[in-house]
N, C-alpha and C positions, 0 to 999 in steps of 0.2 A: 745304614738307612738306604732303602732301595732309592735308585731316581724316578723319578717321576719321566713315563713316553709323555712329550707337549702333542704328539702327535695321534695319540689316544683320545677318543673322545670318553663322557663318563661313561658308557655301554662299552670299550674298545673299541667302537666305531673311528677308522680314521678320519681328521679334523681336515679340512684341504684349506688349505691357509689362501686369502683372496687373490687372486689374479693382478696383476698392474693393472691399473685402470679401473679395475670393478669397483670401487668403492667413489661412489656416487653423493658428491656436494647436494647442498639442499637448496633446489631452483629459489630464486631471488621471490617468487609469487609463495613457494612455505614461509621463506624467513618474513613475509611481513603477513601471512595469516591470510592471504585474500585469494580467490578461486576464477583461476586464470580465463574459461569462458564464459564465466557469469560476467564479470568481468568486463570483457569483452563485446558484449552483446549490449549490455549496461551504456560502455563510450558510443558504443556506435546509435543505439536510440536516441539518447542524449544528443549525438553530433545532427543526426537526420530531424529531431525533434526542432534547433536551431533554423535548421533549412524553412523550415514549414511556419516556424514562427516568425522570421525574417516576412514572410507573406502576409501571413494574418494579423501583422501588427502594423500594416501598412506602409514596408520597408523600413519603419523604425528600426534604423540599429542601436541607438540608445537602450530599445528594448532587450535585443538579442545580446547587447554587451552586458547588461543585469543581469540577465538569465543567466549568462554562461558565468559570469561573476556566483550567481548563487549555486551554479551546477556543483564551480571549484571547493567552495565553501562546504556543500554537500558532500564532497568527495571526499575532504578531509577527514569529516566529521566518522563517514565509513570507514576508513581505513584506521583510526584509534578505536571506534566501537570493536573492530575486527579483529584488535589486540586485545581486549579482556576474555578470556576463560567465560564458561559458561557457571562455575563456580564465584565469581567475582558477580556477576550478573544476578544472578540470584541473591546476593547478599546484599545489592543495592536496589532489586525491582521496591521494595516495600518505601525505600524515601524516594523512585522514582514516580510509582505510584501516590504518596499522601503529595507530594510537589505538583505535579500534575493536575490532581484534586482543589489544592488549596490557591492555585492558579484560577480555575474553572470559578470558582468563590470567588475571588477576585474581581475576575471577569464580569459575575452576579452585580455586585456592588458597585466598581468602580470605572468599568471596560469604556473603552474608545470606541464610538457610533459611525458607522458607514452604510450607505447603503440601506439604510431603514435596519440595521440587525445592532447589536453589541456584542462582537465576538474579538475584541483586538486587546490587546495590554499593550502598552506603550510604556517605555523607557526613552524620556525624551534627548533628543539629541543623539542615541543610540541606537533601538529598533524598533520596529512595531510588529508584534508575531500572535498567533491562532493558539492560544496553549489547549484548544481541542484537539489539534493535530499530535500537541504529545501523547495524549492518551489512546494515540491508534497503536501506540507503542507499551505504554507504561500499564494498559489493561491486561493486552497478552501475557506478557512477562508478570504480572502480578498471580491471573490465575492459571498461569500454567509453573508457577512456579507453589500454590496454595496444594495443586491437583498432584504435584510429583511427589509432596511426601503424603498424599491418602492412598488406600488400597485403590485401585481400579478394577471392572469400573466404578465410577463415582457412586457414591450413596445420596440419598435423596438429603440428609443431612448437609452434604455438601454440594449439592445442588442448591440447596437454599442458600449456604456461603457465598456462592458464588454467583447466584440472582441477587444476593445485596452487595457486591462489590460490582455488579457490572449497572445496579438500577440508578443508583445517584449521579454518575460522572455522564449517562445517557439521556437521565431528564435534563440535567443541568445546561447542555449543549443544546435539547430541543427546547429550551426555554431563550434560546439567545434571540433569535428562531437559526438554528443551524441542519435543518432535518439529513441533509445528505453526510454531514459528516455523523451525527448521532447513529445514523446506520450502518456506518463505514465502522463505526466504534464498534455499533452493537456486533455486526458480522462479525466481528476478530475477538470478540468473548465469547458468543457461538462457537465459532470454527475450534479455540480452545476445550470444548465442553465436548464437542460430540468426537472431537480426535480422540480425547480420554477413553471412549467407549459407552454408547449409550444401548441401551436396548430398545427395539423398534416398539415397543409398549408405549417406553417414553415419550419417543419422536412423535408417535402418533399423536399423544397425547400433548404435548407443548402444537405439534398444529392443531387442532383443534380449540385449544387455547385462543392461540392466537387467532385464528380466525371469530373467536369469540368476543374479542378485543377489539379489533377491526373499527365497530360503530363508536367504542367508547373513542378510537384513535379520532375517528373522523369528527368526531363531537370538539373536539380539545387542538383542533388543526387551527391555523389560522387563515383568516378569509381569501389569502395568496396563495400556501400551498394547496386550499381545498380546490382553486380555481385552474392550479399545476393539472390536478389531476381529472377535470371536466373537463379540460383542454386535451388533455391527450386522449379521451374517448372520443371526443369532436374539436378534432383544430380550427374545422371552417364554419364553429359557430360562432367565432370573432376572430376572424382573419386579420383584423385593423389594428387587434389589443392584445390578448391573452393567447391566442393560435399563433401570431406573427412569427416567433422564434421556431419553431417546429415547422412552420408552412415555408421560411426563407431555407431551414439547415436543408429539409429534405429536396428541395428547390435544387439547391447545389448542390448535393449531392448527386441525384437525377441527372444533373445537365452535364455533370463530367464524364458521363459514361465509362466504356472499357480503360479507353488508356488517360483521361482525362485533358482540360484546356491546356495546359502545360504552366508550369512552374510562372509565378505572380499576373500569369491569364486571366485569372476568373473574374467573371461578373459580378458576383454575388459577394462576393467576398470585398473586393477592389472599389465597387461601388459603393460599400458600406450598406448594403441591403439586411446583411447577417450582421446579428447580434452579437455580441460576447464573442466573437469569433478568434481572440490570441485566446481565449480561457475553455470555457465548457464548451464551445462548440467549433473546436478547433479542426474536429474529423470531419467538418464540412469543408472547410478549406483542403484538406486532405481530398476527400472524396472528389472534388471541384476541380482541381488544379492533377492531378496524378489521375484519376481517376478509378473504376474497380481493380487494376492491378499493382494502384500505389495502396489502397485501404487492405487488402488483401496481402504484402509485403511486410506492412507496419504489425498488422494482425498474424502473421505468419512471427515476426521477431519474437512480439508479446509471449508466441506460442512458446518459444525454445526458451526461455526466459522462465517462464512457468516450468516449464518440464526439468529444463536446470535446478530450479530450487526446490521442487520436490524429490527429487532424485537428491539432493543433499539433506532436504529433511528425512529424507526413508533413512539414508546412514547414520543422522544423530544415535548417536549412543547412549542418551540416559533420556528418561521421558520427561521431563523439563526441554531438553532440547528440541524434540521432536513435536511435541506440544509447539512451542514457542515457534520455530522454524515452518512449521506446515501452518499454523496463525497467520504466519507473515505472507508469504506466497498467496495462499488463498485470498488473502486479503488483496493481496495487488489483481489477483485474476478478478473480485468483484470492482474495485476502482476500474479496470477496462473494460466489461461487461459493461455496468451500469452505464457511464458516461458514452459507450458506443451503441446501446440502446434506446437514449433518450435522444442522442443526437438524432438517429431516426427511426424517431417514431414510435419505438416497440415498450418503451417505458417511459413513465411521467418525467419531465424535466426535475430534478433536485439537485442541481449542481455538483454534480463530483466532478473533478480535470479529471485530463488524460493524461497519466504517470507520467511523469519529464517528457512530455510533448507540450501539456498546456502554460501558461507564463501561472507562475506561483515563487512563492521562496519558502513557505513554511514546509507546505507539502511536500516541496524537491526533498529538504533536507530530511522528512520522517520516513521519505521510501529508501533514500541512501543509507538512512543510519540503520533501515530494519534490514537494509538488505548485506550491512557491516554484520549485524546480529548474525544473521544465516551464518555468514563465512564464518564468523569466529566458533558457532557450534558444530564448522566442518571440520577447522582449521584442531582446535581443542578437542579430539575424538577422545574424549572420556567419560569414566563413569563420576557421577555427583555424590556426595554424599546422602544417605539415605538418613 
């Protein structure tokens, strides 16, 4: 029997056996799944978000120590999301989705009243959380996992599938009255749909649609949000009531100028003049105190932040990931859009925060666990089963 050259490759190509040293350990950020400047961009918002709320919560630290209490809990929860396979994901969107659902049901019937709304489920003595917030999660992954095993692009068949998995869980939440997170939902069932591949026939025609809709919308508003949005055509036609919050944010924003009054400086804020200001209107304290070169710093992170995670959804490898991944992303770029353009001025007030900047827990934990999701369909570069 001939011997076998080790030193042959299967063409006879010679084999060069590795060098000392070339053979390279797997960084400590592969072995736990997670992507080192997303990452990174991730702590540091988070850490400056702390700064800013330490101000707006009128040096409460009790506040700042929750927050960062719910940051950690958040982080967690990212880092085991970032452990499952994007196959494991898909096998559990369908009870994360009816769980979700039969929350929001719950919510209908039995929910805890704040603030004039019904949007809270209470477990007493344990927590009290938003389960509309799961479904900014549990919708994406439902029809971007429906959309990976049809042809693309989608058929008008499953365009109707997917108009009745995203219509129930959207009235449900604008019946709590929740309008800003209902839109938050609906955008990440959108952004799943036209990622799929839509043809501009379509597009055209869902606008038109909607703008169709528009009077039935405003008909079925209630007497607060219709007055959201009178207010922001004319702030100074009740300056005293319904204008106030729009007439103090843009107030302080304004008076902070280029570099701003400097860190727990402001008037507006420290006086108690603004509103909501640890929550929705958190980028006036920002604006006020830092001024256009601290809003402009925050909104520069945001940027790289975004650009990180589509550049990780462009590499998703199977179109469930890529679906689900460009979902998630898009969705945080309209939570900072929205919330930075009501603060001033350019859109209706509807309550969205500002991603781990404004004081929340439900929220922190659904942008960390979607932003767990991303990693894990960078971390798992495979194909799904079809």
């Amino acid at each position: 029997m001939a011997l076998v050259d080790l030193t042959k490759g299967v063409r006879g190509y010679p084999v060069r056996p590795p060098a000392s040293g070339m053979v390279r350990r797997r960084s400590l950020w592969a072995r736990v799944h997670l992507d080192p400047w997303l990452m990174l961009m991730l702590l540091v918002l988070m850490s400056a978000g702390l700064v800013v709320l330490y101000s707006a919560s009128g040096q409460q630290m009790d506040t700042v120590i929750a927050q960062a209490t719910r940051f950690g809990f958040a982080l967690v929860v990212m880092v085991v999301l970032a452990q499952f396979s994007p196959v494991t994901l898909v096998r559990w969107t369908p009870l994360a989705y009816g769980g979700a659902l039969s929350m929001l049901i719950a919510v209908e019937v039995m929910g805890d009243m704040g603030m004039g709304a019904q949007r809270w489920l209470v477990i007493p003595g344990v927590i009290r959380f938003q389960p509309s917030e799961l479904m900014k999660l549990a919708m994406p992954m439902m029809l971007a996992a429906y959309l990976s095993r049809r042809e693309l692009p989608p058929r008008w068949r499953d365009l109707l599938v997917c108009g009745l998995v995203m219509a129930l869980p959207v009235l449900l939440i604008a019946r709590q009255p929740d309008l800003g997170t209902s839109l938050l939902v609906m955008c990440a069932a959108v952004f799943v749909v036209l990622l799929a591949g839509l043809s501009w026939r379509f597009i055209v025609f869902l606008g038109v649609l909607t703008a169709a809709a528009l009077p039935l919308l405003w008909l079925n508003m209630h007497n607060y949000q219709r007055q959201r949005v009178l207010t922001f055509l004319n702030p100074e036609s009740d300056p005293l009531g319904s204008g106030w919050n729009i007439i103090q944010s843009t107030t302080a924003i304004g008076s902070g100028g280029v570099f701003g009054k400097g860190w727990l400086q402001g008037t507006q804020s420290q006086l108690e003049f603004l509103p909501e200001r640890h929550t929705d209107f958190i980028v006036a304290v920002l604006g006020e105190e830092f001024g256009l070169v601290g809003v402009l710093l925050f909104l520069t992170l945001y940027l790289m932040i975004i650009c990180r995670g589509l550049w990780l959804a462009n590499a998703a490898q199977d179109t469930f990931g890529r679906l689900l991944a460009g979902s998630i992303i898009l969705t945080f770029f309209i939570y900072v859009f929205v919330n930075v353009g009501m603060v001033s001025g350019i859109l209706p007030v509807v309550g969205v925060p500002l991603p781990l900047v404004s004081y929340g827990g439900t929220s922190s934990v659904t942008l960390l666990a979607g932003f767990g999701i991303l990693m894990s369909i960078q971390a798992h570069r495979r194909l799904l089963p079809r």
